[in-house]
C-alpha positions in Angstrom: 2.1 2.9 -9.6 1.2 5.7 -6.9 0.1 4.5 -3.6 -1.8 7.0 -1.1 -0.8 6.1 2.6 -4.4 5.4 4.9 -3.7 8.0 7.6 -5.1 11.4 6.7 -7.6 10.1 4.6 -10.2 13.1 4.4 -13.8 11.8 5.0 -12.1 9.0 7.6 -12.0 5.8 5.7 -9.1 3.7 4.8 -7.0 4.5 1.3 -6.6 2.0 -1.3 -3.5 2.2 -3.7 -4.8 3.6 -6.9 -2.8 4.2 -10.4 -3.4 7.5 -11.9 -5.4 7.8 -14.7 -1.6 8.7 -16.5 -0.3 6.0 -15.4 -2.8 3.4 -16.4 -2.9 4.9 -20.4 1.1 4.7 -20.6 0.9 1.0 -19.1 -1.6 0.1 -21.4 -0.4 1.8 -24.2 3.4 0.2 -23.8 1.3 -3.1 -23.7 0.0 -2.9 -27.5 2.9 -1.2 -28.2 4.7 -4.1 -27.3 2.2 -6.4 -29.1 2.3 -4.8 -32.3 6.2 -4.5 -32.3 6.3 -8.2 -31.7 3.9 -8.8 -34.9 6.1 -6.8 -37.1 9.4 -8.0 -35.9 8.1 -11.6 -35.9 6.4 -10.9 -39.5 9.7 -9.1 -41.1 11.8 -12.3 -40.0 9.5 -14.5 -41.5 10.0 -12.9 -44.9 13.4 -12.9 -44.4 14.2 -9.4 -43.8 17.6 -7.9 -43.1 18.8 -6.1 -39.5 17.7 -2.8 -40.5 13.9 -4.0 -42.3 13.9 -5.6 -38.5 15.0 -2.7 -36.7 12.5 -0.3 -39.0 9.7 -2.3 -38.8 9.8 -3.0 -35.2 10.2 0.3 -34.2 7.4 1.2 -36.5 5.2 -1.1 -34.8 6.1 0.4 -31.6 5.3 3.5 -32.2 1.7 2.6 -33.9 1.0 0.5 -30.9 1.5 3.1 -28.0 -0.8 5.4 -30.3 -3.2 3.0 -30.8 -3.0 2.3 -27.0 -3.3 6.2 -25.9 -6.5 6.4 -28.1 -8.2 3.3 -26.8 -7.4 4.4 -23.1 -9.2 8.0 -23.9 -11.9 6.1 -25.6 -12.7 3.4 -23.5 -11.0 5.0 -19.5 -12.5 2.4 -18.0 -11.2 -0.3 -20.1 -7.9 -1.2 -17.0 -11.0 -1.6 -14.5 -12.8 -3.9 -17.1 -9.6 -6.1 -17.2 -9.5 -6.7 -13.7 -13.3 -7.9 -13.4 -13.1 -11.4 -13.6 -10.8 -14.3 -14.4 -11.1 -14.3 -17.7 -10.5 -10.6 -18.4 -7.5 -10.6 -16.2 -6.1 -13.5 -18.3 -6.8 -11.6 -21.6 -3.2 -9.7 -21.8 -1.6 -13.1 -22.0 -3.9 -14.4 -25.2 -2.0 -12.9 -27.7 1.5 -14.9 -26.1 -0.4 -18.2 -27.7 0.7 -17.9 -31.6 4.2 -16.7 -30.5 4.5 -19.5 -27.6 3.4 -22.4 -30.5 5.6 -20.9 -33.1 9.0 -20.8 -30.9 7.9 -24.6 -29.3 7.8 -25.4 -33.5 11.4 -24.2 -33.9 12.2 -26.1 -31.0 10.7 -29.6 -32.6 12.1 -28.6 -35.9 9.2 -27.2 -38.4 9.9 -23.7 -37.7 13.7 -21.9 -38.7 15.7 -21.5 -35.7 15.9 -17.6 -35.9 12.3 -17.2 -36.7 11.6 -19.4 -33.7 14.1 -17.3 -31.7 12.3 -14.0 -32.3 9.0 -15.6 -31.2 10.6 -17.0 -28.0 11.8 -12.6 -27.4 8.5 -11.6 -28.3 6.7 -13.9 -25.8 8.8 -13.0 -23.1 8.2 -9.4 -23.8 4.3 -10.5 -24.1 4.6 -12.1 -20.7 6.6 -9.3 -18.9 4.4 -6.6 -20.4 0.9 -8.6 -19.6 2.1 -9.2 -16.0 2.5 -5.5 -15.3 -1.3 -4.7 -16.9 -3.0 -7.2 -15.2 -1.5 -5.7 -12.2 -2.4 -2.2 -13.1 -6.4 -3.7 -14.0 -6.8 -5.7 -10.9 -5.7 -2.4 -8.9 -8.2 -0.3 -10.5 -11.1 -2.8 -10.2 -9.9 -3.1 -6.6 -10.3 0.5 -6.2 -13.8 0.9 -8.2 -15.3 -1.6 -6.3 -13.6 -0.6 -2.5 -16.0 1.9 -0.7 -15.6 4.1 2.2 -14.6 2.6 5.1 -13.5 -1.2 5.9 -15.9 -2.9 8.5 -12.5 -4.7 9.4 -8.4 -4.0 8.7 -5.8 -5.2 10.0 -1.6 -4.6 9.2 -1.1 -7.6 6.8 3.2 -8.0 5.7 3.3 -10.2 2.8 5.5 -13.1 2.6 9.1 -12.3 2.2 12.5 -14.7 1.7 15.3 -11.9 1.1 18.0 -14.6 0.9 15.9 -16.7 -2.1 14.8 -13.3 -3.5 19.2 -12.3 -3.8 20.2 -15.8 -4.7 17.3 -16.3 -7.5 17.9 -12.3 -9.0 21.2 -13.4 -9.1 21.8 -17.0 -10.6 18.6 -16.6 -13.3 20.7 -13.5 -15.4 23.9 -15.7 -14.7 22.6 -18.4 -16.0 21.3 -16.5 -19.1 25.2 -14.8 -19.7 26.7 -18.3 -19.4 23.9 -20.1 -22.0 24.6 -17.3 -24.0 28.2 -17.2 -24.4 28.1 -20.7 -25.0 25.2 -19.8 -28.3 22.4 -21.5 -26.0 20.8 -18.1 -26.9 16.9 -20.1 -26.5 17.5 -21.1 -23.4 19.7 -17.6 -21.9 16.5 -16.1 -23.3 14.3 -18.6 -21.2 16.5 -17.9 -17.7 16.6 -14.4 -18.4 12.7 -14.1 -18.6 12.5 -16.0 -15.4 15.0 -13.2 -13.8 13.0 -10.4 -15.2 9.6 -11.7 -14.2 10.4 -12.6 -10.7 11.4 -9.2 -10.4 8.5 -7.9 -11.9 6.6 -10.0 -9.7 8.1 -9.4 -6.9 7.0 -5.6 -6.7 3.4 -6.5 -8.0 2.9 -9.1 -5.4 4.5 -7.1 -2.8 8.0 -8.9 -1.8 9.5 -5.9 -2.6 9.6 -2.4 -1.9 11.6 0.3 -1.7 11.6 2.1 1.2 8.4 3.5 2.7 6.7 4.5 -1.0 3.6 3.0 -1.8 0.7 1.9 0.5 1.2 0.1 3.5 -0.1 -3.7 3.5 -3.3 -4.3 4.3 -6.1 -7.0 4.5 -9.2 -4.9 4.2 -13.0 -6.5 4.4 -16.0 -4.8 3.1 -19.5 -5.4 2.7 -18.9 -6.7 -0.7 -15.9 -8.0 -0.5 -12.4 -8.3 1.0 -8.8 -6.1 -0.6 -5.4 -7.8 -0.5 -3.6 -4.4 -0.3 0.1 -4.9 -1.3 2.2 -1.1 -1.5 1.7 -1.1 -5.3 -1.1 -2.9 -5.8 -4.2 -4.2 -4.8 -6.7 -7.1 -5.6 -10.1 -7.2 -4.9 -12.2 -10.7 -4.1 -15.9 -10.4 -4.1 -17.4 -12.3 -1.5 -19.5 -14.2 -4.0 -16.3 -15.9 -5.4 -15.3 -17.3 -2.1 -16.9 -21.4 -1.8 -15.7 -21.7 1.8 -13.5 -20.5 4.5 -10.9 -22.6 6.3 -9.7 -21.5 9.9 -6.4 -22.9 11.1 -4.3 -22.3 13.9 -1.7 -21.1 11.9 -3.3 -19.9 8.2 -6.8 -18.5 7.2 -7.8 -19.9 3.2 -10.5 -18.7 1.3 -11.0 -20.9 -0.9 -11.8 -20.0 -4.9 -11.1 -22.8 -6.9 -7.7 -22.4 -8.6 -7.4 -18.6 -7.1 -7.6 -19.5 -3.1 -6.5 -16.7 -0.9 -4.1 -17.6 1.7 -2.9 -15.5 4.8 -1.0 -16.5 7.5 -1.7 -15.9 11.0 2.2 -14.6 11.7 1.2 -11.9 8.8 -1.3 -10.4 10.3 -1.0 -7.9 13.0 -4.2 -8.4 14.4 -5.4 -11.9 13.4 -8.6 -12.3 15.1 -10.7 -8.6 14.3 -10.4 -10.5 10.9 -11.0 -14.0 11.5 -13.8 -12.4 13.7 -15.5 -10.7 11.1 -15.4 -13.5 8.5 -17.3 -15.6 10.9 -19.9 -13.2 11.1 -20.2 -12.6 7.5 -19.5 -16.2 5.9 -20.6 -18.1 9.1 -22.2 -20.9 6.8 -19.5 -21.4 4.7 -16.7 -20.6 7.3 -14.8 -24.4 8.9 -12.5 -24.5 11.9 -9.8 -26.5 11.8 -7.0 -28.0 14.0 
């Protein structure tokens, strides 16, 4: 994901992170690359087919996918900005984990042979990994469609961070997948290894990691029609029409959206009060101060 730093911004306004238009048809093409490769490697096992039908057909499916994918993304360009619209479009790259999810929980209960259940249990990890990174990559493009000019607010935002968690977690989740393996637990080393992978994955999409100074720095930007949670690889956009109230505390600001509240902490923010300021002004009936 490329990231463009704020200063020297030509016409004076304040950069978002963006993902090149390359960037955002190899994403999405890996994606139903990944889905169709987890169709025919799930399909080939069900029929019983041997290491190298599995192999062939997989990476056939592969290979169909991406092409698939590269054409879609030239037909339909704005298709990443689409996913990031609402809550329901940035859920849609997890649907297709469903029918792989239920048929590895029926090997688990029994109805379903172990090895087919097995391959489901990869292919929904895959599915997950895969759909975390393109619903990162739509809600950065929507951000950036729909983010304008100037802020009429911004302040240095640095999101939350535990480095010693972060270690100990990256650490004991692909240990614990070795161990379960070696000992043939090769569900559940699957199951602690897809934790591992997506709290890493997350980690860089949410913004707890970085390395070194590339991306965009952290920002909480507010516009006239809405507010940017700039993280340095992505960003997430939050119309103000989505927000049902605003909670001031001494210590955290909330605006509140259901199941999706946005939470900031006043120790994470450089300069606290130009925002808190600002959402007065422009939620001041649906803003509540709090001890």
């Amino acid at each position: 994901m490329n990231g463009r730093s704020s200063a020297g911004e030509a016409d004076g306004g304040t950069a978002t992170a963006s993902v090149s238009a390359a960037m955002e048809r190899r994403i999405l093409a890996g994606y139903i690359g990944v889905v169709f490769a987890a169709v025919a490697l799930t399909g080939a096992t069900a029929l019983n087919g041997d290491t190298a039908v599995l192999a062939g057909v997989t990476l056939v499916g592969l290979v169909v996918g991406i092409g698939l994918g590269t054409a879609v993304h030239r037909r339909f360009h704005d298709l990443p900005a689409r996913l990031g619209r609402g809550r329901v479009q940035r859920a849609a790259p997890f649907f297709p984990i469903v029918p792989f999810g239920l048929v590895g929980l029926a090997s688990v209960l029994g109805p379903v042979d172990t090895e087919l259940g097995l391959v489901a249990a990869a292919s929904t990890s895959a599915l997950l990994v895969a759909g975390y990174v393109l619903q990162g990559v739509a809600e950065t493009r929507y951000a950036a469609d729909r983010a304008h000019g100037r802020p009429i607010a911004a302040c240095r935002w640095h999101p939350p961070r535990t480095p010693k968690i972060d270690a100990l977690l990256l650490v004991a989740w692909p240990a614990l997948g070795v161990l379960n393996a070696a000992g043939g637990n090769w569900l559940t080393a699957l199951g602690w290894g897809t934790l591992g992978l997506c709290w890493l994955v997350g980690g860089f999409i949410e913004g707890r990691f970085r390395v070194g100074e590339t991306g965009t720095d952290p920002e909480i930007r507010l516009y006239e029609n809405g507010l940017v949670k700039q993280r340095p690889y992505t960003s997430r956009f939050v119309p103000w029409d989505e927000i049902d109230h605003v909670r001031l505390r001494d210590d955290e600001l909330v605006f509140d959206r259901g199941l999706f509240d946005v939470r900031l902490d006043r120790e994470s923010l450089d300069a606290p009060e130009t925002i808190i300021a600002t959402v007065e002004r422009r939620l001041s009936d649906r803003t509540t101060t709090l001890p």
